[in-house]
Every structure is written in C-alpha cells, then in structure tokens.
C-alpha positions, 0 to 999 in steps of 0.5 A, spaced: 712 184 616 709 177 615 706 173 620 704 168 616 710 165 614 712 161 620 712 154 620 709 150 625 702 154 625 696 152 625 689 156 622 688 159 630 694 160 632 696 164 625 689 169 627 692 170 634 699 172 632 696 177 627 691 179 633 698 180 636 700 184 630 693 189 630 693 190 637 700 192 637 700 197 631 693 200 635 698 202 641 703 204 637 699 209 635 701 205 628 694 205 627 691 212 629 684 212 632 678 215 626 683 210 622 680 205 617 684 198 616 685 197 610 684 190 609 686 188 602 693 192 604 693 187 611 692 181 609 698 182 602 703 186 608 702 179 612 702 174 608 695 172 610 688 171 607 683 176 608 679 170 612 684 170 616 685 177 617 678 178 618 677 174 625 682 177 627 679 184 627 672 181 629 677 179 635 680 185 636 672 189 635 670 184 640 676 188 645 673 195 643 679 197 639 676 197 633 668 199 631 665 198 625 663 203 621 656 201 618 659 201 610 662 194 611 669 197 615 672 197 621 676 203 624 680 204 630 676 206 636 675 213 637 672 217 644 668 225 644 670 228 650 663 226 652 663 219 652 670 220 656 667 224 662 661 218 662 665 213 661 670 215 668 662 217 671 661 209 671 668 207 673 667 211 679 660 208 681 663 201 679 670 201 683 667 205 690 662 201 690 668 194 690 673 198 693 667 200 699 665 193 700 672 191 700 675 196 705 669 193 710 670 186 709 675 182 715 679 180 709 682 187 708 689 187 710 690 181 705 685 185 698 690 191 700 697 186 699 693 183 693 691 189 690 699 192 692 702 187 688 698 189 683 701 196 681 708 193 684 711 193 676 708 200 674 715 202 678 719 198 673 722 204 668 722 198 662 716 197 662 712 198 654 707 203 653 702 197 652 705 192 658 704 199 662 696 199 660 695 193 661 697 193 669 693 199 670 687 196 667 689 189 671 689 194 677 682 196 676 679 190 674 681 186 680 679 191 684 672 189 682 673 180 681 676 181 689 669 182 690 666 176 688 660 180 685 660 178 678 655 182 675 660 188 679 666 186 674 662 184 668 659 191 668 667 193 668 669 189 664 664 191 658 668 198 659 675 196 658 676 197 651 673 204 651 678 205 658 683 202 653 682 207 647 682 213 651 689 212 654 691 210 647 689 216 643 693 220 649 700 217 647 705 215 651 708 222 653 702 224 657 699 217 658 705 214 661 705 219 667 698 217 669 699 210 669 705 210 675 704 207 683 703 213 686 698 215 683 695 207 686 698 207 693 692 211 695 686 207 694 690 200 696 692 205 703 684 207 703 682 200 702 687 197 709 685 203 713 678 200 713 674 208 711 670 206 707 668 214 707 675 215 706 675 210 700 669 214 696 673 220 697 680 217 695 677 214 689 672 219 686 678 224 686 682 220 682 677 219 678 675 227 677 683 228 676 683 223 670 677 225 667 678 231 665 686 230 663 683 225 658 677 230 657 682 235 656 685 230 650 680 229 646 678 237 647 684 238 644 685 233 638 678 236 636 680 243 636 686 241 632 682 237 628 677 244 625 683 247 625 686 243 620 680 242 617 679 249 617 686 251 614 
C-alpha cells in the first residue's frame, strides 16, 4: 500500500497519513509487539522517504506504540505482566480519586449523563477493533478532564499508550469482550448516586477483574514464547 502517491499533499499531511497507516498495522496486530520496523521495507512499500517515514514513527513513539530499542531501532511496544499489574494499580489510584471527586460535586447528575454518552457507542456491533479502543480509552480519560485537575489527566494521560498496547497485544477475540457498556454502567451509576464509598468499590473491583485478564494474557504469551524458544 502506497500513501505517498496521492496528489494534492503536503509534506505534513503525507506524515500524518503514514502516522494513520503504522497505527493501524499496530492494531491489527499487522505489526506484532516485540517486532522491529523495518525502515528501509516501510518507506519503499509507501512510496515515501525515510525522512518522512521516520517522523511518523517518532509520532507514534511519542503515543507509546513503539519504543526504541536502544540500537538505533524501534519496535513495537510490548508490556511483562508486571508493568501490566503496576500500570492498572495507578489507574486505580487515578479514576477513584476523579471518580470520588465527581460523585461529591452538586454537579453529579449532569458528570453521570456526560460520561453515559460516553460509552453509548460501545453498544454498536459495527464498531473496528480500534474505534472500540478508542471509546474505552475516551471514557477513562474524561472521567479524569471532568475534574478540572489537570495535573490528575496529565498523569493519566502519560498511561495510555501503555494501557493502549496492552489491550492491543490481548487481540480482539478477548479484547473486544472487555470493552462493552456494561462493564462501564457501573461506575457512571456509582458516580449519579453520589457514594463515594461505593465509587472506591465499584471502581477498584473493575480495575482488579481487568488486571488480571490482562496479567493473565501476558503470563501466557510468555509461556508460549519459552515453549517455542524451547522446542
């Protein structure tokens, strides 16, 4: 697939098209994590330069999708199950706080609707693996803007690439499942009633239960990964 041939674009909008391209191979899973980009195979498959190819991947590094290997390389972004349980034990900390804060505002009722709409289009059937992503992670990271605290949604911010790769690596058979309204409901009805004890429960049980699903996925890939390293 060529982004390059299309007439019309400028320099930015040919790096922001290819930025759309590498993402989308991430999601995919068309680009596995642990793999390495191949740059000189990117660049001729698009028909652009390696200038080009490579502020595109410094804009998707700077998403958390890809890291660099320290060699000079980047590949895709891959999590041990010990950052996984690290990264959901901040989470955790981050959303009660917000969620806790909101459920004790007089403004309430109207977060709770706000957050509602939301998670509506995780009931569609036709939503992509990666529009679903998106909306799961929109959620969350309104939860923490309705605050008001920036400092609070910069420091989840700053997790969403690593939140991002992790439901990535699970694939959509398992990862789709995790992502649907139902699972959200709870917390935007513990944030209407105003508990904020309830809120701490709600929230830290739905981030235990998804912990160790994702846990559990990296635990796997690992052990599949010595078993065929060992075979």
């Amino acid at each position: 697939m060529s982004v390059g041939g299309a007439g019309g674009f400028d320099r930015r909008n040919l790096r922001e098209r290819c930025v759309a391209y590498l993402r989308d191979e991430i999601v995919s899973g068309a680009l596995q994590p642990g793999e390495h980009v191949k740059e000189a195979h990117l660049s001729e498959a698009l028909g652009i330069s390696r200038g080009t190819l490579r502020e595109a991947l410094r804009s998707i590094e700077n998403e958390g999708l890809l890291v660099n290997d320290g060699k000079g390389h980047m590949r895709v972004r891959t999590l041990s199950a010990a950052e996984i349980a690290d990264v959901f034990e901040v989470r955790n900390a981050l959303e009660v706080l917000a969620a806790s804060k909101l459920a004790r505002s007089s403004r309430r009722g109207e977060f709770a609707e706000l957050l509602e709409s939301k998670i509506r289009p995780l009931q569609r059937q036709d939503l992509s693996f990666g529009e679903r992503i998106e909306v799961d992670l929109g959620f969350h990271a309104y939860l923490c803007e309705l605050t008001g605290n920036n400092t609070l949604s910069t420091a989840w911010r700053q997790l969403i690439g690593r939140i991002r790769m992790m439901i990535i690596a699970a694939g959509p058979d398992r990862a789709v499942g995790r992502m649907r309204y139902e699972e959200h409901l709870p917390i935007v009805d513990a944030i209407r009633s105003g508990d904020a004890d309830a809120v701490e429960e709600t929230l830290t049980s739905h981030m235990a239960d998804f912990s160790q699903r994702y846990v559990s996925d990296a635990l796997e890939r690992t052990s599949a990964e010595t078993s065929s390293h060992t075979s």
